[in-house]
C-alpha positions in Angstrom: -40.9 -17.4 1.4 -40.8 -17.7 -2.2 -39.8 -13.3 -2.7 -37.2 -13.9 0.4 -35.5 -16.3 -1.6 -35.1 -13.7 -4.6 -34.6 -10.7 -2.6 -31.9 -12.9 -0.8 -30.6 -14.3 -4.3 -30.8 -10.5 -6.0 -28.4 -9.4 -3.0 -25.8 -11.9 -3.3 -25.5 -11.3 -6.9 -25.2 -7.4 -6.5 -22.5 -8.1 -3.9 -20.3 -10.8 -6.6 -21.1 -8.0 -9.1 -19.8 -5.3 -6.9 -16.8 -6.8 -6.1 -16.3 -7.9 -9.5 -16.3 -4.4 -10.7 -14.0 -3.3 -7.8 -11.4 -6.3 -8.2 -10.9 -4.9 -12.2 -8.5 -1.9 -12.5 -9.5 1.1 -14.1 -7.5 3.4 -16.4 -4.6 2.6 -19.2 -1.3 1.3 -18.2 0.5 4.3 -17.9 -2.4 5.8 -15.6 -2.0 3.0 -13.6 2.0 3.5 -13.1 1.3 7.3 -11.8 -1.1 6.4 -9.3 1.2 4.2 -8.3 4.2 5.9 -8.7 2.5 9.1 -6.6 1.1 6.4 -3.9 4.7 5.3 -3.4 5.8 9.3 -3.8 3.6 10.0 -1.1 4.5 6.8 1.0 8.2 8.4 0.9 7.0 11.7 2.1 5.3 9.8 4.9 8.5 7.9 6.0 10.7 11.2 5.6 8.2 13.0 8.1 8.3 10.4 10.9 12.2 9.7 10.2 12.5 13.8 11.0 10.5 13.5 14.2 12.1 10.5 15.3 15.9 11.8 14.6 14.8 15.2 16.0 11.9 17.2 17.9 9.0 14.6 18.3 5.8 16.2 17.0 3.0 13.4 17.6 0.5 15.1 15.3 2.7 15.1 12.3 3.9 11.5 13.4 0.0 10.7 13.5 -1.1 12.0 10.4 1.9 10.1 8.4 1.3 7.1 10.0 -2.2 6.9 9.4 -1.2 7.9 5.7 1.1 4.9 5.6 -1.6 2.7 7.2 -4.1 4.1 4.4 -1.9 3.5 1.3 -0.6 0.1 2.7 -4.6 -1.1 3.0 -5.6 0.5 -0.5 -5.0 -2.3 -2.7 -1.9 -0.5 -4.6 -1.4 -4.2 -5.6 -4.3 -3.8 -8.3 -2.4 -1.0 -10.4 0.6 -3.8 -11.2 -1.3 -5.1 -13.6 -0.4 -6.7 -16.9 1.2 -4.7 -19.3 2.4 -2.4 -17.0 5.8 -3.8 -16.8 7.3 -1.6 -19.4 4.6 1.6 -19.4 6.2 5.0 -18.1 4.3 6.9 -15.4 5.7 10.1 -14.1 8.7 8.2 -15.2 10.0 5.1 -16.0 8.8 2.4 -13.4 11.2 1.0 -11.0 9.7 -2.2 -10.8 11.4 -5.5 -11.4 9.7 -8.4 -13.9 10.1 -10.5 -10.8 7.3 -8.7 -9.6 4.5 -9.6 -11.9 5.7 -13.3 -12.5 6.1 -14.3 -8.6 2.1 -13.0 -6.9 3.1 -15.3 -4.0 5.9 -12.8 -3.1 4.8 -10.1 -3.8 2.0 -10.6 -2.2 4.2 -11.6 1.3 5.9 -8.4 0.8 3.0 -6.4 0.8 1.2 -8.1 3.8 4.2 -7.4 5.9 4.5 -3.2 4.7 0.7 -3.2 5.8 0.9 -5.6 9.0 3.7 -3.2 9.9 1.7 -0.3 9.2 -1.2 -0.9 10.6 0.9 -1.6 13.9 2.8 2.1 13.6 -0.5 3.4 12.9 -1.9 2.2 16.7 2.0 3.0 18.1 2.0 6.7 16.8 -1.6 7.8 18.5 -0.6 6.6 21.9 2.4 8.9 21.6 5.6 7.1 23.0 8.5 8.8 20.5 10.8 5.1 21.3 7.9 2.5 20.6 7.5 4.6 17.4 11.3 4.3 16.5 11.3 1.1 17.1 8.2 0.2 15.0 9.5 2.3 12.2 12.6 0.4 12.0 10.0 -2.2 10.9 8.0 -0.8 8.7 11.6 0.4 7.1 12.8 -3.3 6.8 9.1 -4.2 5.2 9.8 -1.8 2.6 13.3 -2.9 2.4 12.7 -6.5 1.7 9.9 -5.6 -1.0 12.7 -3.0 -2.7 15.6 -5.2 -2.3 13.0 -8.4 -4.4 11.3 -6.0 -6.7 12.2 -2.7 -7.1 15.4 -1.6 -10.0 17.8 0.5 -7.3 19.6 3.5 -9.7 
């Protein structure tokens, strides 16, 4: 009893300690704003492919794959690389974020819950393969992205 109590103990420590070491972002700041920046780079490319199938010849497999690439980058925890002192530090180039971004969590937060609720629904759309539910549900994901660019992104 006595050794299933430690072994039990020894696991819920190694979880705590895993998820510490997870939770803690790696890299300087400017690392941080390139994987972002190439996350969000990539996110674009995404939308651009299933905006071109949707406005033209529907492929579903190209749909697929950028959906489930939108679905995969909105459930990665990009949230983790705007951390502090990363305001100001230049990626690729000079973020595009606002300060609004790192002093209200609440709405960012919000923001980001809808881009991945609304990706993880076009995700499910694309595969069954019906070209007007997946206009539809990318007018949504659009508007997520637009009400998290319109709050916290610097428009040029």
């Amino acid at each position: 009893m006595q050794l299933k109590k430690i072994m039990l103990a020894t696991c819920a420590f190694s979880v705590l300690a895993v998820s510490a070491a997870h939770s803690q972002t790696i890299g300087k700041a400017e690392d941080q704003v390139r994987w972002r920046q190439s996350a969000f780079s990539t996110m674009g490319w995404s939308m651009g492919r299933i905006k071109a199938n949707v406005s033209g010849t529907y492929n579903k497999e190209q749909v697929t794959q950028a959906a489930n690439t939108l679905q995969a980058l909105a459930n990665s925890d990009i949230g983790s690389l705007f951390a502090p002192g990363t305001e100001s530090a230049k990626g690729w180039k000079k973020t595009e974020v606002k300060p609004a971004l790192f002093t209200d969590k609440e709405g960012a937060n919000k923001a980001w819950a809808s881009f991945a609720k609304e990706a993880d629904e076009l995700a499910k759309v694309a595969a069954a393969s019906d070209a007007a539910a997946v206009k539809t549900q990318f007018g949504k994901v659009g508007q997520a992205c637009k009400g998290c660019h319109d709050k916290f992104r610097v428009e040029h």
